[in-house]
C-alpha positions as protocol buffer text, in pm:
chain_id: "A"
residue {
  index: 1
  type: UNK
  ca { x: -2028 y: 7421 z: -1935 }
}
residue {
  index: 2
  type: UNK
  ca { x: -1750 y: 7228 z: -1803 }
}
residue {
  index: 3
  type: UNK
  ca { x: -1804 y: 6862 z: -1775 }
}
residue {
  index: 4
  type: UNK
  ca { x: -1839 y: 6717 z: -1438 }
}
residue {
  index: 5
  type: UNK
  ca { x: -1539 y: 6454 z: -1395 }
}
residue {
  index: 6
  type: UNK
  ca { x: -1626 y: 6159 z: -1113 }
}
residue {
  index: 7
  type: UNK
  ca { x: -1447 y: 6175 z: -804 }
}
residue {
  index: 8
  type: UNK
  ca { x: -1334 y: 5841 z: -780 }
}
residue {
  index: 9
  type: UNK
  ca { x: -1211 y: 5640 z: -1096 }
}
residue {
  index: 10
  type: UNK
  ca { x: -1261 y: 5263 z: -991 }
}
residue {
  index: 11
  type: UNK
  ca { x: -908 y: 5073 z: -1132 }
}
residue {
  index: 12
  type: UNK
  ca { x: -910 y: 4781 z: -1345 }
}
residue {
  index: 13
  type: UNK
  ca { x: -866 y: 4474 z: -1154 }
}
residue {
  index: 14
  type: UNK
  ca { x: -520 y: 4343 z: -1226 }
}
residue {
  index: 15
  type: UNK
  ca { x: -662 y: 3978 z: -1201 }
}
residue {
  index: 16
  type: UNK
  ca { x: -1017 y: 3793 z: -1330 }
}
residue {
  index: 17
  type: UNK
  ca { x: -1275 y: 3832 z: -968 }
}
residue {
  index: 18
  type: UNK
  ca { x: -1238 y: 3437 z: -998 }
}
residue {
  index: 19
  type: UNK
  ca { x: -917 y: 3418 z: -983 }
}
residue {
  index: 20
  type: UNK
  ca { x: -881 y: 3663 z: -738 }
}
residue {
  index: 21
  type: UNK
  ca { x: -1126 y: 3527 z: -517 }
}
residue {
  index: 22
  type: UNK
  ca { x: -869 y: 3157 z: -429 }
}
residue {
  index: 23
  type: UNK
  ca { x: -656 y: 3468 z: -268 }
}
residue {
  index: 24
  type: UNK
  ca { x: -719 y: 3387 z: 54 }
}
residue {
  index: 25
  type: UNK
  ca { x: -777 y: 2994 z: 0 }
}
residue {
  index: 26
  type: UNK
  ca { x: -416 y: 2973 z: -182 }
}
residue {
  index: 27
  type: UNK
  ca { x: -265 y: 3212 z: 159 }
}
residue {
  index: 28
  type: UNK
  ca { x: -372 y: 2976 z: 418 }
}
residue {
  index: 29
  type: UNK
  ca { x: -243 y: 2663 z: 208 }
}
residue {
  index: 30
  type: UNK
  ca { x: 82 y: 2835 z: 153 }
}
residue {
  index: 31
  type: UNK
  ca { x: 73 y: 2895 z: 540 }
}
residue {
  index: 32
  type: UNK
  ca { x: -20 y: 2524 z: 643 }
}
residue {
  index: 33
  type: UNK
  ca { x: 206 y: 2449 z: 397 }
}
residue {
  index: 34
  type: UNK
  ca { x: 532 y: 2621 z: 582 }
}
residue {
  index: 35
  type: UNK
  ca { x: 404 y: 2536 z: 903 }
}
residue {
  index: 36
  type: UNK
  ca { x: 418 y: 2187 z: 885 }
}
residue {
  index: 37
  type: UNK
  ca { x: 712 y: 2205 z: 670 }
}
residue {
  index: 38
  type: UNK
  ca { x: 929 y: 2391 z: 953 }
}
residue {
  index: 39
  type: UNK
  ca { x: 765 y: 2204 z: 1231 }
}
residue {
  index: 40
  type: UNK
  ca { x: 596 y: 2489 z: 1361 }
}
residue {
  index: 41
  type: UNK
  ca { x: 221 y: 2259 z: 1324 }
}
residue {
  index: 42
  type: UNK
  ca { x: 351 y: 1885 z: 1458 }
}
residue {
  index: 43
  type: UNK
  ca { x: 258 y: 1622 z: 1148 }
}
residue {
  index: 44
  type: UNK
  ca { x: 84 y: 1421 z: 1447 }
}
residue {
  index: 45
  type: UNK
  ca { x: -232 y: 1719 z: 1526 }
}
residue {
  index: 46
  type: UNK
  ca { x: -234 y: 1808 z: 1147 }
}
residue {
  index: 47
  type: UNK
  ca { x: -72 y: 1608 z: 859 }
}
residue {
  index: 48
  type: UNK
  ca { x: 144 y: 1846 z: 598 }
}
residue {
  index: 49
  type: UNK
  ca { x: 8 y: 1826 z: 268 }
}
residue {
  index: 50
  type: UNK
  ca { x: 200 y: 1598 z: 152 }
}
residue {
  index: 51
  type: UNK
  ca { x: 80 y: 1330 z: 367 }
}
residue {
  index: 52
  type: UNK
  ca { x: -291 y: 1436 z: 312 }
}
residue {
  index: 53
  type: UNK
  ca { x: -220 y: 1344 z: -62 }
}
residue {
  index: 54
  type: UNK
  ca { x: -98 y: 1035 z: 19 }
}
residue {
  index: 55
  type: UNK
  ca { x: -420 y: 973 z: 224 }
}
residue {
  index: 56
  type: UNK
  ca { x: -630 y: 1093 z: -85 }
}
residue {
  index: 57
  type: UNK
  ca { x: -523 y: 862 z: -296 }
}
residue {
  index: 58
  type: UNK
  ca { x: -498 y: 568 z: -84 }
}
residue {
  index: 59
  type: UNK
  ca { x: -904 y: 588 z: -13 }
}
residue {
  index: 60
  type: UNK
  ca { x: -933 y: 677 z: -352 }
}
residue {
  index: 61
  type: UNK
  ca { x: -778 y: 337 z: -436 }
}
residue {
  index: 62
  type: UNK
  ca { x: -971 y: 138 z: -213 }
}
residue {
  index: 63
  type: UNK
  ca { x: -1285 y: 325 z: -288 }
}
residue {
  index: 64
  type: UNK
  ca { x: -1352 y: 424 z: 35 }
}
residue {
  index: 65
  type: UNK
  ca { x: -1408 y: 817 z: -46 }
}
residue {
  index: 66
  type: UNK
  ca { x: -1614 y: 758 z: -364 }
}
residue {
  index: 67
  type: UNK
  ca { x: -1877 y: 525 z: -197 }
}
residue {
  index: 68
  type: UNK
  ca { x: -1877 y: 779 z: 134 }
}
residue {
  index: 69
  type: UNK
  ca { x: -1882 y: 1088 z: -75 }
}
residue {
  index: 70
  type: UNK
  ca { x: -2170 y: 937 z: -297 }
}
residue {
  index: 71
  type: UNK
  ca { x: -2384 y: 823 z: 37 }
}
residue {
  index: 72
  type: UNK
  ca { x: -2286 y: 1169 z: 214 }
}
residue {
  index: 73
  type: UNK
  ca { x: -2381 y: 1373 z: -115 }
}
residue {
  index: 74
  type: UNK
  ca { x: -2738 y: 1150 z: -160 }
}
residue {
  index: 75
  type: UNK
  ca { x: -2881 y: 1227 z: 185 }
}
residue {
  index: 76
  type: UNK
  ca { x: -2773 y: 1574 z: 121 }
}
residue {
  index: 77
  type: UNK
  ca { x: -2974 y: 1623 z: -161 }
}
residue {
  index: 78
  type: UNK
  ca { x: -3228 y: 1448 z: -51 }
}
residue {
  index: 79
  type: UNK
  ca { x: -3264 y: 1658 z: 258 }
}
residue {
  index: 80
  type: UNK
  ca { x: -3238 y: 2006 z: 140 }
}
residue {
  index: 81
  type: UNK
  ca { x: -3451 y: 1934 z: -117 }
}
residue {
  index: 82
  type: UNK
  ca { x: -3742 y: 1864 z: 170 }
}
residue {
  index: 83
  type: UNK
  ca { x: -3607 y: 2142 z: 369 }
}
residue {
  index: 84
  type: UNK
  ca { x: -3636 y: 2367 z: 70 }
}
residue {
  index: 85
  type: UNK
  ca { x: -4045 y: 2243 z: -57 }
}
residue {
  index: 86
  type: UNK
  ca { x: -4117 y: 2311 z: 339 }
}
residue {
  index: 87
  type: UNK
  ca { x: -3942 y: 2631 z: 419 }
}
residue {
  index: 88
  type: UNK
  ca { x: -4052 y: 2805 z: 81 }
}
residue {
  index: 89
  type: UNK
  ca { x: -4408 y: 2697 z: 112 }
}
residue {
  index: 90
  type: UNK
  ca { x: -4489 y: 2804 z: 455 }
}
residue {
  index: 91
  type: UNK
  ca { x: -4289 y: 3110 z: 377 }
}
residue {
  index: 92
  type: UNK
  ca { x: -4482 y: 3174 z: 132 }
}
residue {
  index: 93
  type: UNK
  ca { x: -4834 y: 3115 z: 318 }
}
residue {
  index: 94
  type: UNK
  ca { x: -4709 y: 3300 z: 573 }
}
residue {
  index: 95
  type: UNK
  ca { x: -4573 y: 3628 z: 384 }
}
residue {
  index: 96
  type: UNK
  ca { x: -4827 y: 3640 z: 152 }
}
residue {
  index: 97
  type: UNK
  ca { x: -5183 y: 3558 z: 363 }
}
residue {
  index: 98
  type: UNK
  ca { x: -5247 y: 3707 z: 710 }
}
residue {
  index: 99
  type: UNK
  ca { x: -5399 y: 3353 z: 815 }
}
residue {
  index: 100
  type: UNK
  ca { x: -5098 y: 3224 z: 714 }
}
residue {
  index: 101
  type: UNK
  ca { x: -4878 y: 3430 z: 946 }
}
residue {
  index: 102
  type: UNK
  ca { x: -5082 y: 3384 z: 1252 }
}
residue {
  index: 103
  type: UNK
  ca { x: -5078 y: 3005 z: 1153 }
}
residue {
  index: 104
  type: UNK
  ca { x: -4717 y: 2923 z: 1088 }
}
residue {
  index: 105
  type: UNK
  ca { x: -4512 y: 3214 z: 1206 }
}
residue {
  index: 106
  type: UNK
  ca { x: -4511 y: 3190 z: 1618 }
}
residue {
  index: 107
  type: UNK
  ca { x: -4456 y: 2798 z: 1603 }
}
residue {
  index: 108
  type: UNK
  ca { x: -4169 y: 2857 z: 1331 }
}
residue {
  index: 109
  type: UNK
  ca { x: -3998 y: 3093 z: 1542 }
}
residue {
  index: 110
  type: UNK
  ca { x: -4037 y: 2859 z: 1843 }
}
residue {
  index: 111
  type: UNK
  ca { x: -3897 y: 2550 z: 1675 }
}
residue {
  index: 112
  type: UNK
  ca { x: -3596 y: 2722 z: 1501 }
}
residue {
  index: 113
  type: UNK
  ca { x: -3461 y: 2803 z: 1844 }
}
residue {
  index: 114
  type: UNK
  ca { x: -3430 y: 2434 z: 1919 }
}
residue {
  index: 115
  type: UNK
  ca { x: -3065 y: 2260 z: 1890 }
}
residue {
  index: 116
  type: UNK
  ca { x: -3142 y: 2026 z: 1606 }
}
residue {
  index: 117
  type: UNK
  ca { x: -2844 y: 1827 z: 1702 }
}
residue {
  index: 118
  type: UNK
  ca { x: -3036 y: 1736 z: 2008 }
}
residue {
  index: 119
  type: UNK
  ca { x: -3354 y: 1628 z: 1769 }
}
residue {
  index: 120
  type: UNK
  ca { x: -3115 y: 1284 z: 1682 }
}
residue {
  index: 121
  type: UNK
  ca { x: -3212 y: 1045 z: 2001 }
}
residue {
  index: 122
  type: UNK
  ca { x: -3594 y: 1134 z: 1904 }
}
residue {
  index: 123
  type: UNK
  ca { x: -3581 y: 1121 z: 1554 }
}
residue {
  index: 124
  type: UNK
  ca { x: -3417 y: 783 z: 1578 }
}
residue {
  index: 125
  type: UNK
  ca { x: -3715 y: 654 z: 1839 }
}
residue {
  index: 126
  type: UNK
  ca { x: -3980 y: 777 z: 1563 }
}
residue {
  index: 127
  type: UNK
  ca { x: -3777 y: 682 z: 1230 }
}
residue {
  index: 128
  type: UNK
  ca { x: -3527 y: 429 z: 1309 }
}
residue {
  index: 129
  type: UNK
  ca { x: -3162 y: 392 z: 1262 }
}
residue {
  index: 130
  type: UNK
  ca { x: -3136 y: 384 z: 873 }
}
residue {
  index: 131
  type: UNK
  ca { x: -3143 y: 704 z: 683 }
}
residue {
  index: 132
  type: UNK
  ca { x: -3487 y: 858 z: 766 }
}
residue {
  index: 133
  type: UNK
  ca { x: -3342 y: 1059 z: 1090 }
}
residue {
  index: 134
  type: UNK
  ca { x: -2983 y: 1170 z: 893 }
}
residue {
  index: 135
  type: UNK
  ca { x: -3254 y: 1293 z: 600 }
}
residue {
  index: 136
  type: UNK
  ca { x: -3480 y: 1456 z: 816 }
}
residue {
  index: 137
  type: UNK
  ca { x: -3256 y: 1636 z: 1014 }
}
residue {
  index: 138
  type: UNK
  ca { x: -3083 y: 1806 z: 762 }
}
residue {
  index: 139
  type: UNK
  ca { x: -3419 y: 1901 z: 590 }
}
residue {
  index: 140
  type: UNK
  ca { x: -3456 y: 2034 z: 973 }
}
residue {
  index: 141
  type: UNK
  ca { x: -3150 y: 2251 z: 946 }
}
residue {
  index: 142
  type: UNK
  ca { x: -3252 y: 2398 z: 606 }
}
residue {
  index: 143
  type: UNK
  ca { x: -3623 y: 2457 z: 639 }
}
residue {
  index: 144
  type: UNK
  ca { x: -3570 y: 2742 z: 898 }
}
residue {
  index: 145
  type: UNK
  ca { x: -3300 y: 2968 z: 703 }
}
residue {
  index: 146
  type: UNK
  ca { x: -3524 y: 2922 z: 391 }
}
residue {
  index: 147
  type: UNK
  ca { x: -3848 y: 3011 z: 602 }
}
residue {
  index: 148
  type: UNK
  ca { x: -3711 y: 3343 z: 804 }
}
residue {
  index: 149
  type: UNK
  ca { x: -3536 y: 3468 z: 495 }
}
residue {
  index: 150
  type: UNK
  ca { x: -3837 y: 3410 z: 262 }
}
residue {
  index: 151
  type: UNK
  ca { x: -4071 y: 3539 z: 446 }
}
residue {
  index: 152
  type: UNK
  ca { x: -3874 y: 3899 z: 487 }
}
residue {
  index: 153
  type: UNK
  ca { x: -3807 y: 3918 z: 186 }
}
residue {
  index: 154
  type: UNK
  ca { x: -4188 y: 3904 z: 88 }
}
residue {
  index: 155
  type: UNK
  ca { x: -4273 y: 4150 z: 323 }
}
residue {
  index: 156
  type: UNK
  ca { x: -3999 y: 4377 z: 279 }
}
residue {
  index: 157
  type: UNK
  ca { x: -4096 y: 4433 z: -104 }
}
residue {
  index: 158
  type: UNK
  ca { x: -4172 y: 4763 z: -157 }
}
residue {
  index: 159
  type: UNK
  ca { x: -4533 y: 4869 z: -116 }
}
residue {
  index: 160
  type: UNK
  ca { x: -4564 y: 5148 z: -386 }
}
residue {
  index: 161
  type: UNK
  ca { x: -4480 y: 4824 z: -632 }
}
residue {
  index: 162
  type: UNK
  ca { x: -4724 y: 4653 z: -464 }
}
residue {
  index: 163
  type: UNK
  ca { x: -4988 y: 4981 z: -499 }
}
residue {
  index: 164
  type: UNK
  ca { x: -4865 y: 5008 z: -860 }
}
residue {
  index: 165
  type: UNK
  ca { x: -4928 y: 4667 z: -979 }
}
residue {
  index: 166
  type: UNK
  ca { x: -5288 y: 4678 z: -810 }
}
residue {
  index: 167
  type: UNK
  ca { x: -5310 y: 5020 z: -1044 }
}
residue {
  index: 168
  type: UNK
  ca { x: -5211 y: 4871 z: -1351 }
}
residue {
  index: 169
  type: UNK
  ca { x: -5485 y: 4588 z: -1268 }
}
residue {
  index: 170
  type: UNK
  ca { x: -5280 y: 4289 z: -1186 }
}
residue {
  index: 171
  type: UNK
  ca { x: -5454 y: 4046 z: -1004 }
}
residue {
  index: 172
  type: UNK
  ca { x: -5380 y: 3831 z: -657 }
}
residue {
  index: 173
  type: UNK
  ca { x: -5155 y: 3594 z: -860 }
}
residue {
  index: 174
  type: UNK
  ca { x: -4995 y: 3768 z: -1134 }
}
residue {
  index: 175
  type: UNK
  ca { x: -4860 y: 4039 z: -835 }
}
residue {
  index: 176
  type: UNK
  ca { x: -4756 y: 3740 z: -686 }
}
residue {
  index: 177
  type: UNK
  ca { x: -4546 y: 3592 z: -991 }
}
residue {
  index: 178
  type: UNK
  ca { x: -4440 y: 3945 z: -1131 }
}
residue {
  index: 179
  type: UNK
  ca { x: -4390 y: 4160 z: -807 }
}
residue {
  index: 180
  type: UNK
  ca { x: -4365 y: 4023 z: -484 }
}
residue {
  index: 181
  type: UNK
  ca { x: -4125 y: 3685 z: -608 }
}
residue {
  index: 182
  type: UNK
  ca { x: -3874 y: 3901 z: -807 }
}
residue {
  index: 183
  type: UNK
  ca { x: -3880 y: 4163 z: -544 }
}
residue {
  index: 184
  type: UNK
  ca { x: -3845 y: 3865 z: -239 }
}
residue {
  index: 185
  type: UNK
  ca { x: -3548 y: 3662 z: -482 }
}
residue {
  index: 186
  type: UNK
  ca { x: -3237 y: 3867 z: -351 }
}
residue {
  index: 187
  type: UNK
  ca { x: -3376 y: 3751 z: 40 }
}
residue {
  index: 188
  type: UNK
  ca { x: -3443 y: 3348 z: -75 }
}
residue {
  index: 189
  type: UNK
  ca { x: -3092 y: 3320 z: -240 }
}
residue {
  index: 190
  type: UNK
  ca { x: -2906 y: 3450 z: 83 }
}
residue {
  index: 191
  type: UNK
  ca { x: -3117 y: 3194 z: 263 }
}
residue {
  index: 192
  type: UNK
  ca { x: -3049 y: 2918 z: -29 }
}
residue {
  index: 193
  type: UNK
  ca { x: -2646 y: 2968 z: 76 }
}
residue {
  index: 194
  type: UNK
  ca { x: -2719 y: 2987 z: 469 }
}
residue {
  index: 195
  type: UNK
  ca { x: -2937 y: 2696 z: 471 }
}
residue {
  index: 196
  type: UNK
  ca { x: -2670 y: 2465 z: 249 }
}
residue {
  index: 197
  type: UNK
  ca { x: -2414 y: 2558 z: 497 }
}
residue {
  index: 198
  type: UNK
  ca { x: -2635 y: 2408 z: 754 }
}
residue {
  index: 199
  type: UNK
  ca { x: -2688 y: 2095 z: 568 }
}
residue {
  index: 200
  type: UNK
  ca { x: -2380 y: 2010 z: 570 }
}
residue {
  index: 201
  type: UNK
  ca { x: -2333 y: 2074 z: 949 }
}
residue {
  index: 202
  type: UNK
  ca { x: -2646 y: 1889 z: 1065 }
}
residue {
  index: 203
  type: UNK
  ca { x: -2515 y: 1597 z: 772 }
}
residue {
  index: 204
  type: UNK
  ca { x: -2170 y: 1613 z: 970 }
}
residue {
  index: 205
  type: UNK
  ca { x: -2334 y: 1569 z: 1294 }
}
residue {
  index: 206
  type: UNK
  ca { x: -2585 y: 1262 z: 1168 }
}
residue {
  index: 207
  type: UNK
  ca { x: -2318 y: 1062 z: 1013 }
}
residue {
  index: 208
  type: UNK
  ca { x: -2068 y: 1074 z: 1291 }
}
residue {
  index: 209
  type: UNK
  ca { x: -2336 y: 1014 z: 1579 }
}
residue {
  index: 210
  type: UNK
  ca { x: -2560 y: 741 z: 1389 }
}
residue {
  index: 211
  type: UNK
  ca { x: -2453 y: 610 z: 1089 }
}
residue {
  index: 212
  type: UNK
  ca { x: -2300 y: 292 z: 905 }
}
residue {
  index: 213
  type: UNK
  ca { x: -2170 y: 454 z: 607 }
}
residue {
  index: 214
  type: UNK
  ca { x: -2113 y: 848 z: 479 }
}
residue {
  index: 215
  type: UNK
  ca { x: -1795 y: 1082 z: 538 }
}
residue {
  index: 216
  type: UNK
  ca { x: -1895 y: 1111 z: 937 }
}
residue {
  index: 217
  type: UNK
  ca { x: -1872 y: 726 z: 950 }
}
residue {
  index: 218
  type: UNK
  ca { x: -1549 y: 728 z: 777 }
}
residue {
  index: 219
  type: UNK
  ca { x: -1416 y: 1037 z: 1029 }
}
residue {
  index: 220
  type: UNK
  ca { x: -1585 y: 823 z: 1312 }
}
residue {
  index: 221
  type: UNK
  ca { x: -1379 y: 526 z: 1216 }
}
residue {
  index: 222
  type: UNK
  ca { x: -1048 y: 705 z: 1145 }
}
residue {
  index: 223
  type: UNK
  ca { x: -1061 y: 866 z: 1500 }
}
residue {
  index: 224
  type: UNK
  ca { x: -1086 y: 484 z: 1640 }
}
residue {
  index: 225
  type: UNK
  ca { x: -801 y: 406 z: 1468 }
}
residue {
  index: 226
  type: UNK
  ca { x: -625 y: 753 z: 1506 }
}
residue {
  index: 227
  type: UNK
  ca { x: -605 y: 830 z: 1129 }
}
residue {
  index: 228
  type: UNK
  ca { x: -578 y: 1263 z: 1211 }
}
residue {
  index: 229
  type: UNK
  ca { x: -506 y: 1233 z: 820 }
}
residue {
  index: 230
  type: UNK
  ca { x: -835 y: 1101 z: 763 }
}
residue {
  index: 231
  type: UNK
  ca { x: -1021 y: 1319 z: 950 }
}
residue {
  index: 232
  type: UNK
  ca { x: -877 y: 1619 z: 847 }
}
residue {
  index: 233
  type: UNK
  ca { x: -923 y: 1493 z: 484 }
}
residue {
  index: 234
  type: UNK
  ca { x: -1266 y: 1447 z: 528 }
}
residue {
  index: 235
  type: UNK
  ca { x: -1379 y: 1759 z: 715 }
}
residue {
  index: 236
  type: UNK
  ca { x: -1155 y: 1929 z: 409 }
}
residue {
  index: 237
  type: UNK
  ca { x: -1381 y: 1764 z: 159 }
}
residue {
  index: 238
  type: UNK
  ca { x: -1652 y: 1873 z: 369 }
}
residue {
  index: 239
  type: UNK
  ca { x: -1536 y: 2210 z: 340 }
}
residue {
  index: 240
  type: UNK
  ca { x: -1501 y: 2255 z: -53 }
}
residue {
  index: 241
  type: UNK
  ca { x: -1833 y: 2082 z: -69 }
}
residue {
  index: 242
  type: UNK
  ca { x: -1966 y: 2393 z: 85 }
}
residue {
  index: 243
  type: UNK
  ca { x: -1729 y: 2608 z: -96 }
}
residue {
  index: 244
  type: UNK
  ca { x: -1898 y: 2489 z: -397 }
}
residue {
  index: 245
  type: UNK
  ca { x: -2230 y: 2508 z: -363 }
}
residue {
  index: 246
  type: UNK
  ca { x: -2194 y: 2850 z: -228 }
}
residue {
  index: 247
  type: UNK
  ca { x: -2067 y: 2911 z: -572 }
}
residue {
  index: 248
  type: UNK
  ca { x: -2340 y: 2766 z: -749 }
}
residue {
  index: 249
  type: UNK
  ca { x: -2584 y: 3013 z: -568 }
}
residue {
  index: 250
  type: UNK
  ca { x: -2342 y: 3273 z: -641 }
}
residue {
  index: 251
  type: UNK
  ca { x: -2379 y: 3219 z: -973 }
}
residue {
  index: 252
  type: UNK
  ca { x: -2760 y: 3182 z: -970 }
}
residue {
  index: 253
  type: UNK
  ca { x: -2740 y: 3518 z: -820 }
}
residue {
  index: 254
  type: UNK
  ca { x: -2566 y: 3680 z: -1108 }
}
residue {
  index: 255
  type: UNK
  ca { x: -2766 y: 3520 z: -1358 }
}
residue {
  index: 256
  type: UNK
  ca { x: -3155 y: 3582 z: -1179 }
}
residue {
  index: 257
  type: UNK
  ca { x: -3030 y: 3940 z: -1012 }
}
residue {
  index: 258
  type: UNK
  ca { x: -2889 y: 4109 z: -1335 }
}
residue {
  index: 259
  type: UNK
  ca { x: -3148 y: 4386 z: -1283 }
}
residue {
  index: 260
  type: UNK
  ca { x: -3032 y: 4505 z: -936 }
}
residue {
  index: 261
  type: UNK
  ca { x: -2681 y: 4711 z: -952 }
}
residue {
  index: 262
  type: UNK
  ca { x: -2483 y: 4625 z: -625 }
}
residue {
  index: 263
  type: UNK
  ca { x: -2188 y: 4775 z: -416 }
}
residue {
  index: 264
  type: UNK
  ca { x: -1887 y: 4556 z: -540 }
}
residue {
  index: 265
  type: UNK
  ca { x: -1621 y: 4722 z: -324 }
}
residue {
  index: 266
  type: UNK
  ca { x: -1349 y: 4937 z: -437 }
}
């Protein structure tokens, strides 16, 4: 019999996925870079690069970026982590128990479709002006990504697993840990990188409205001044902040999803 060849021979990438992947990041440098170069982008709306390494290291010097990026990355933390313990856990009490779904579902799906920028004037009546309201409304901005993208995963897992477990005599918990996490997992990690973009959003917002310290306080005190170099330097840093943890869950998805085979693109 004459073997069957395969229609379509994927070719071997000419460059490492990694490397590959600063394609488009390297093309829009290279373009900023000739645009201010040729005076196409004026250096007064948005420095060249050159000046925006100047800027780097003159708040490096003066430790201006290190103390804001170590405040800024602190409430961060601090807030997804809350935003993660809440939107996992009622996720879970609502994917997994009826009760739980008639509980926590309808007032989930009320509150996320409140603007939690406009939460700041009342979390600052109920918490104050220190670092309570900047905390809690970033945990605000991540619990609701985390919830909706739990939950569907949990009740999108396939019921003949679900039937088969009960068959092979797992009980309520071990289907829990075995069959409806693993098969949920693919669903919490998009909603791990969704929600971390939206901490640093809601962060952005808290710092620049309320704050006395933090990246938005330093981009709140350049525009006073009318340092554009700061500003843009800071909502860069933003930027690669999010660029990197988005690459951190990427990489927690490689390593926890090895058993599911994915379109990669041709």
């Amino acid at each position: 019999m004459e073997r069957l060849t395969p229609a379509v021979q994927r070719a071997k990438p000419l460059l490492p996925h990694g490397i590959s992947r600063l394609a488009g990041i390297s093309g829009l440098f290279v373009l900023w870079w000739v645009g201010t170069t040729v005076g196409f982008i004026p250096e007064a709306l948005f420095p060249s690069p050159g000046t925006m390494a100047r800027t780097f290291l003159e708040l490096l010097a003066n430790g201006q970026l290190l103390e804001s990026l170590q405040v800024s990355l602190w409430r961060v933390s601090v807030g997804f982590a809350i935003g993660l313990l809440v939107g996992v856990g009622l996720a879970l009490f609502a994917g997994l128990w009826r009760v739980g779904e008639n509980l926590v579902d309808a007032p989930m799906q009320m509150l996320r479709t409140m603007p939690w920028a406009g939460l700041v004037p009342l979390l600052i009546i109920w918490l104050g002006i220190d670092e309570a309201p900047k905390i809690a409304l970033v945990a605000f901005a991540v619990a609701f990504p985390l919830y909706l993208n739990t939950f569907a995963g949990i009740r999108n897992v396939d019921k003949t697993l679900v039937e088969a477990a009960r068959t092979l005599g797992l009980n309520r918990w071990n289907m829990v840990f075995q069959v409806i996490l693993p098969g949920s997992l693919p669903s919490l990690l998009v909603g791990l990188r969704y929600s971390l973009g939206s901490a640093w959003l809601a962060l952005v917002f808290a710092e620049t409205v309320n704050s006395q310290s933090g990246l938005g306080y330093l981009i709140t005190y350049a525009r006073e001044v009318y340092r554009v170099d700061i500003v843009v330097l800071c909502l860069v840093i933003y930027a690669l902040l999010g660029l990197g943890a988005d690459l951190i869950v990427r990489l927690l998805e490689k390593g926890l999803l090895q058993w599911r085979q994915n379109f990669v693109g041709n």
